[in-house]
N, CA, C and O of each residue as an XYZ file, in Angstrom:
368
protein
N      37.878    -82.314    -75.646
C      39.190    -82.633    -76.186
C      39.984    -81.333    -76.303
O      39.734    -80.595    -77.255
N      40.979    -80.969    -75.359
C      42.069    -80.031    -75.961
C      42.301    -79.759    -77.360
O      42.342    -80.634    -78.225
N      42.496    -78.171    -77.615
C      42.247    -77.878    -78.951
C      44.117    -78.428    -79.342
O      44.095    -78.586    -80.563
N      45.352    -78.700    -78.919
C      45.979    -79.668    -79.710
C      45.226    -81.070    -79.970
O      45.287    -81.659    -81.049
N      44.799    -81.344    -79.302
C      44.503    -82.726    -79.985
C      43.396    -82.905    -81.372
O      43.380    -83.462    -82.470
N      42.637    -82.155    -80.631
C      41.748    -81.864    -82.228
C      42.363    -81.705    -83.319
O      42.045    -82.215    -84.394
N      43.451    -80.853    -83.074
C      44.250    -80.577    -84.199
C      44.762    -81.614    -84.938
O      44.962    -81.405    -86.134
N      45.045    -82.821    -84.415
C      45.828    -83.939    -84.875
C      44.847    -84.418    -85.963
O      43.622    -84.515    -86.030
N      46.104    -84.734    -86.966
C      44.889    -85.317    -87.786
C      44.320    -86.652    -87.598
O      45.021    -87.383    -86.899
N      43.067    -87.239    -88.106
C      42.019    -88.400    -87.722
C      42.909    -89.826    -87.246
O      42.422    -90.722    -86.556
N      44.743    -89.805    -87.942
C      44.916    -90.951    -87.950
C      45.648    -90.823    -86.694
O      45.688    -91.800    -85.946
N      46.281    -89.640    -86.346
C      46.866    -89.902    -84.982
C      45.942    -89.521    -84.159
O      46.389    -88.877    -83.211
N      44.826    -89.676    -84.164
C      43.998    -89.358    -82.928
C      43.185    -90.626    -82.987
O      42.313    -90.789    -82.134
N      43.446    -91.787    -84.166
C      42.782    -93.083    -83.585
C      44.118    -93.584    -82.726
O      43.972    -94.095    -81.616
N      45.361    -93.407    -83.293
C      46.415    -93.988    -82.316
C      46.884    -93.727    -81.180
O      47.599    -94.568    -80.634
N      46.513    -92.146    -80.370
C      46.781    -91.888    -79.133
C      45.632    -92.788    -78.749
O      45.965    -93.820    -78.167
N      43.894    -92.533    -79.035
C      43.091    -93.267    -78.375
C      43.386    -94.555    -78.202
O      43.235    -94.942    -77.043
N      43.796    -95.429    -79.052
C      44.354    -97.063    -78.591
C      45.414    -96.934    -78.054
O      45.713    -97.978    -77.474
N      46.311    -96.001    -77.928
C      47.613    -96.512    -76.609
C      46.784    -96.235    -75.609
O      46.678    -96.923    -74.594
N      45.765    -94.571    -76.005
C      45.334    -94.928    -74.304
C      44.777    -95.883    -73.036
O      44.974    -96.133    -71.847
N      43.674    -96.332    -74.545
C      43.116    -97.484    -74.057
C      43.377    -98.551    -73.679
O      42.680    -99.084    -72.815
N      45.001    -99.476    -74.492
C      45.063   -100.424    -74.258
C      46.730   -100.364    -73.899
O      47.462   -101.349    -73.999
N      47.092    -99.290    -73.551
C      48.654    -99.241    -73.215
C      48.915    -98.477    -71.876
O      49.681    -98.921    -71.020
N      48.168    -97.194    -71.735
C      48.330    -96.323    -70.697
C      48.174    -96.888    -69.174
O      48.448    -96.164    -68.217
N      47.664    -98.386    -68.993
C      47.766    -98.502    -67.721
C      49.135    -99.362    -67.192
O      49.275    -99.690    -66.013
N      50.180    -99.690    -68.325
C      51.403    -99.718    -68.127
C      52.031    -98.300    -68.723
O      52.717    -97.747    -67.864
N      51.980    -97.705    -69.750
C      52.956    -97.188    -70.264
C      52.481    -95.624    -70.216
O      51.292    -95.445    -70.476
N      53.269    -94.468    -69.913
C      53.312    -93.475    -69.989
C      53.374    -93.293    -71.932
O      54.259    -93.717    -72.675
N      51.651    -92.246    -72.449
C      51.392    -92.777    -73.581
C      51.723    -91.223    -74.450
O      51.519    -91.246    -75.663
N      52.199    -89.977    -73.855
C      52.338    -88.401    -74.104
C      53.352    -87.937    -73.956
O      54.092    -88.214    -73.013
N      53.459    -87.599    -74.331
C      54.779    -86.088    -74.005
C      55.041    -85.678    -72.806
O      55.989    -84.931    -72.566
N      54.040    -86.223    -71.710
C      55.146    -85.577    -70.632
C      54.167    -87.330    -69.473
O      53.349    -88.237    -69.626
N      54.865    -86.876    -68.700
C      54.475    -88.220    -67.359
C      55.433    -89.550    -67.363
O      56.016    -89.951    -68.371
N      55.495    -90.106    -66.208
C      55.805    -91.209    -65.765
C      55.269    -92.664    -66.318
O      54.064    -92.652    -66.066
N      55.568    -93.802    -66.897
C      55.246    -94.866    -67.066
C      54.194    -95.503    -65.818
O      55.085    -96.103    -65.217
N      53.183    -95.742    -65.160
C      52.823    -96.059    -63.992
C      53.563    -97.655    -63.827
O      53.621    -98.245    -62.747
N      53.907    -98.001    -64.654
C      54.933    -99.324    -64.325
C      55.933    -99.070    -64.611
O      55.981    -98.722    -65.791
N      57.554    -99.041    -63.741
C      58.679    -98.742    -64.054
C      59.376    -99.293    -65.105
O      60.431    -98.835    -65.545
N      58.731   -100.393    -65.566
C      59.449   -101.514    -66.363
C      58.659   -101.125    -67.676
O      59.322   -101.733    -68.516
N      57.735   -100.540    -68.308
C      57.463    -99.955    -69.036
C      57.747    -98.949    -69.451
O      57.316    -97.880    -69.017
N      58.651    -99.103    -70.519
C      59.300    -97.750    -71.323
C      58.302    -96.649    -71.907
O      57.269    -96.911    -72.523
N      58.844    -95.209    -71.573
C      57.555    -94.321    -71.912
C      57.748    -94.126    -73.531
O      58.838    -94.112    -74.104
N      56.280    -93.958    -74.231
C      56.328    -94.395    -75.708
C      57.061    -92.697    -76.412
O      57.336    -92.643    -77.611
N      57.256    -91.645    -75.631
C      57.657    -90.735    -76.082
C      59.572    -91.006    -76.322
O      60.262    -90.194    -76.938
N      59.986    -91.961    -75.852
C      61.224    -91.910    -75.413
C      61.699    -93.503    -76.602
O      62.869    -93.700    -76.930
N      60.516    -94.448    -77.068
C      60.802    -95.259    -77.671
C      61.887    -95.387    -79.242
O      62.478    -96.377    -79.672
N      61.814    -93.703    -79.913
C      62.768    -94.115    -80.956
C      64.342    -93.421    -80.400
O      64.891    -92.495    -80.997
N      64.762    -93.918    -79.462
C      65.874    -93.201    -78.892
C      66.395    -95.271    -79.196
O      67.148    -95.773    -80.031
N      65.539    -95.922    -78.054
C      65.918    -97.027    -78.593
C      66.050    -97.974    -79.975
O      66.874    -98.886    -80.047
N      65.203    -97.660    -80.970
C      65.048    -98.306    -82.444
C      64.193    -97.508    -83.029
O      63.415    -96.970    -82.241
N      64.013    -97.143    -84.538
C      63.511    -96.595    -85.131
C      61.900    -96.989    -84.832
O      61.678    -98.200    -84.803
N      60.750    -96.090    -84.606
C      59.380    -96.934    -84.426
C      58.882    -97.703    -85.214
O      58.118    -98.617    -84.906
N      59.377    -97.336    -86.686
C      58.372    -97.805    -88.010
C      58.862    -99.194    -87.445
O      57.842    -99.863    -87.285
N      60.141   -100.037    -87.014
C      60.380   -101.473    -86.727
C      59.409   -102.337    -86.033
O      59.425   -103.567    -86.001
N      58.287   -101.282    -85.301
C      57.555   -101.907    -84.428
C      56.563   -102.213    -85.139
O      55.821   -102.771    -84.330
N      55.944   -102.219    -86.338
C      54.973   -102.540    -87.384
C      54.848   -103.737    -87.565
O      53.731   -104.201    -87.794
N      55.841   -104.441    -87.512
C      55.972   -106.097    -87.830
C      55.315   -106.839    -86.854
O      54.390   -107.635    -87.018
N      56.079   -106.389    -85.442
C      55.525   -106.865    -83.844
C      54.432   -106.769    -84.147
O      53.847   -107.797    -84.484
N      53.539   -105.164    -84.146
C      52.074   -104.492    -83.902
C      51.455   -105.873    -84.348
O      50.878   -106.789    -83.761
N      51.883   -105.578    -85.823
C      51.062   -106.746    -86.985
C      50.544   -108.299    -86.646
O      49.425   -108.780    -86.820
N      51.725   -108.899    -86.114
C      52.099   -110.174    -85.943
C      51.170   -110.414    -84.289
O      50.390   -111.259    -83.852
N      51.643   -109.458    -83.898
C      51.290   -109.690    -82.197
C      52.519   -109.496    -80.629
O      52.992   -110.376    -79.911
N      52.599   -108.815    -80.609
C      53.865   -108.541    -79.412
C      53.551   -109.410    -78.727
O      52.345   -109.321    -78.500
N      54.213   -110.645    -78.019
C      54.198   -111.519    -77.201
C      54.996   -111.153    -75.972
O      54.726   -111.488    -74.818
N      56.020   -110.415    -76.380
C      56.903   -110.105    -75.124
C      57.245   -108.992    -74.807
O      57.061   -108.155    -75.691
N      57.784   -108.540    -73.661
C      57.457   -107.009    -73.297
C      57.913   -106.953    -71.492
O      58.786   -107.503    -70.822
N      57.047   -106.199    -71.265
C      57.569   -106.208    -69.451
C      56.490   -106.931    -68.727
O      55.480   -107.179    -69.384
N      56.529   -107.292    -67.544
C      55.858   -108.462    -66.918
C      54.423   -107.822    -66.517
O      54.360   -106.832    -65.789
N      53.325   -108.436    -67.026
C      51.987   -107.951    -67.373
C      51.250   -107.848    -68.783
O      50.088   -108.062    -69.128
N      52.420   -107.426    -69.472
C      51.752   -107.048    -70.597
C      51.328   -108.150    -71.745
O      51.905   -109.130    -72.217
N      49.959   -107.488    -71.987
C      48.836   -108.274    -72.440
C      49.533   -108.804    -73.867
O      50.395   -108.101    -74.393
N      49.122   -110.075    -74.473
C      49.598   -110.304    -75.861
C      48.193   -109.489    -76.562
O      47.019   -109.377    -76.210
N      48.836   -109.101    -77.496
C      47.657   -108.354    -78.568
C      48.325   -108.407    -79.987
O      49.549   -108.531    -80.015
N      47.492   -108.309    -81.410
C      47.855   -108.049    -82.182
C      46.616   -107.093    -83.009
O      45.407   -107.306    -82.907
N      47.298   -105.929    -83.895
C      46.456   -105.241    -84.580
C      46.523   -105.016    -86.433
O      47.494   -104.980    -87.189
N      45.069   -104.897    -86.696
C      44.949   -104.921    -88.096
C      46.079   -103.821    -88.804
O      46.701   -103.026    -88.100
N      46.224   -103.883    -90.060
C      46.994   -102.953    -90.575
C      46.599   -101.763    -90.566
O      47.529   -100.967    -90.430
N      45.238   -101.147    -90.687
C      44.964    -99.464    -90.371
C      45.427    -99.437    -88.566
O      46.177    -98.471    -88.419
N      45.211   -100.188    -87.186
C      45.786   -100.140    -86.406
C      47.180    -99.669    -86.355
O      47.667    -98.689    -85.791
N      47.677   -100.537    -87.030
C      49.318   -100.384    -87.054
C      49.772    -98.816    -87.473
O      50.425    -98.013    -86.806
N      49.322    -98.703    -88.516
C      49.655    -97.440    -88.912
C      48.957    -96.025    -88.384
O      49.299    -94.848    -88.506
N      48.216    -96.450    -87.964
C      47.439    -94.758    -86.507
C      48.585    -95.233    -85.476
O      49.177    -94.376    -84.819
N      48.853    -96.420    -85.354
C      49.358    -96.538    -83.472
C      51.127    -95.616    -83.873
O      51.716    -94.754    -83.220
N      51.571    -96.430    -85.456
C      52.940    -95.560    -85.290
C      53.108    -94.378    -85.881
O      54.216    -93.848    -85.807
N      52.255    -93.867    -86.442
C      52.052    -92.511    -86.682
C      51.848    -91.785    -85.542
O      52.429    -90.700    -85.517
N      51.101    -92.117    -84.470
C      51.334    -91.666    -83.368
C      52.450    -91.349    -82.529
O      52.841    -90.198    -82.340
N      52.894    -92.239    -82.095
C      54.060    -92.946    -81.839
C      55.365    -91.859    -82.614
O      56.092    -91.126    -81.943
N      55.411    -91.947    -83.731
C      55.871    -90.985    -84.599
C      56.302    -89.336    -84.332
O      57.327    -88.658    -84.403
N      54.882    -89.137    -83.987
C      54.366    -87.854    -83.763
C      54.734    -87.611    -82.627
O      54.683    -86.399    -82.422
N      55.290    -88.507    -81.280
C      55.933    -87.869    -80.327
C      57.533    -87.605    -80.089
O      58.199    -87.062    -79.207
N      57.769    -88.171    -81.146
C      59.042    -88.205    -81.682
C      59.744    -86.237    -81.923
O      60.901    -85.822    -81.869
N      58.583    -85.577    -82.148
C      58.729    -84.181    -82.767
C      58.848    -82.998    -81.416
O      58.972    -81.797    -81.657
C-alpha cells in the first residue's frame, strides 16, 4: 500500500476499498484517471455537481438509478459513512 494511503485514516481506507471494489469497474474512483465508462461520472469531480453528504440517503436506501449497468446496491450505515468520507476526502 502506498505510504499516502496508509496514511488515511481506517475510515477512509474502508471507503476507497469499497469504491474500488464495487465502483471502479464503472467509475474512475481517485484523484487522477478516466471513468472506464464514459457515462460514469468520476467520484473526484462528484461535489462540483451536489454536495456528497446528499448521497447518504441514496447509499442508505439503495441507488437504483445511475448510468446503464450499474448494479442496484445498498449499504449499512458504517458503509455509508467510510464511502462519503472518502468521497469527501477527494474533494481536498
Amino acid at each position: 500500500m502506498p505510504a499516502a494511503q496508509a496514511a488515511q485514516p481506517p475510515h477512509l481506507q474502508r471507503g476507497r476499498a469499497f469504491v474500488q471494489t464495487h465502483c471502479a469497474r464503472c467509475h474512475a474512483t481517485g484523484r487522477v484517471g478516466e471513468s472506464p465508462l464514459a457515462e460514469a461520472p468520476r467520484f473526484r469531480d462528484l461535489h462540483h455537481r451536489y454536495p456528497v453528504a446528499q448521497l447518504a440517503e441514496s447509499l442508505a436506501e439503495g441507488i437504483r438509478t445511475g448510468h446503464p449497468g450499474m448494479p442496484e446496491f445498498q449499504l449499512d450505515p458504517g458503509q455509508v459513512n467510510d464511502v462519503i468520507g472518502y468521497l469527501e476526502s477527494l474533494e481536498r
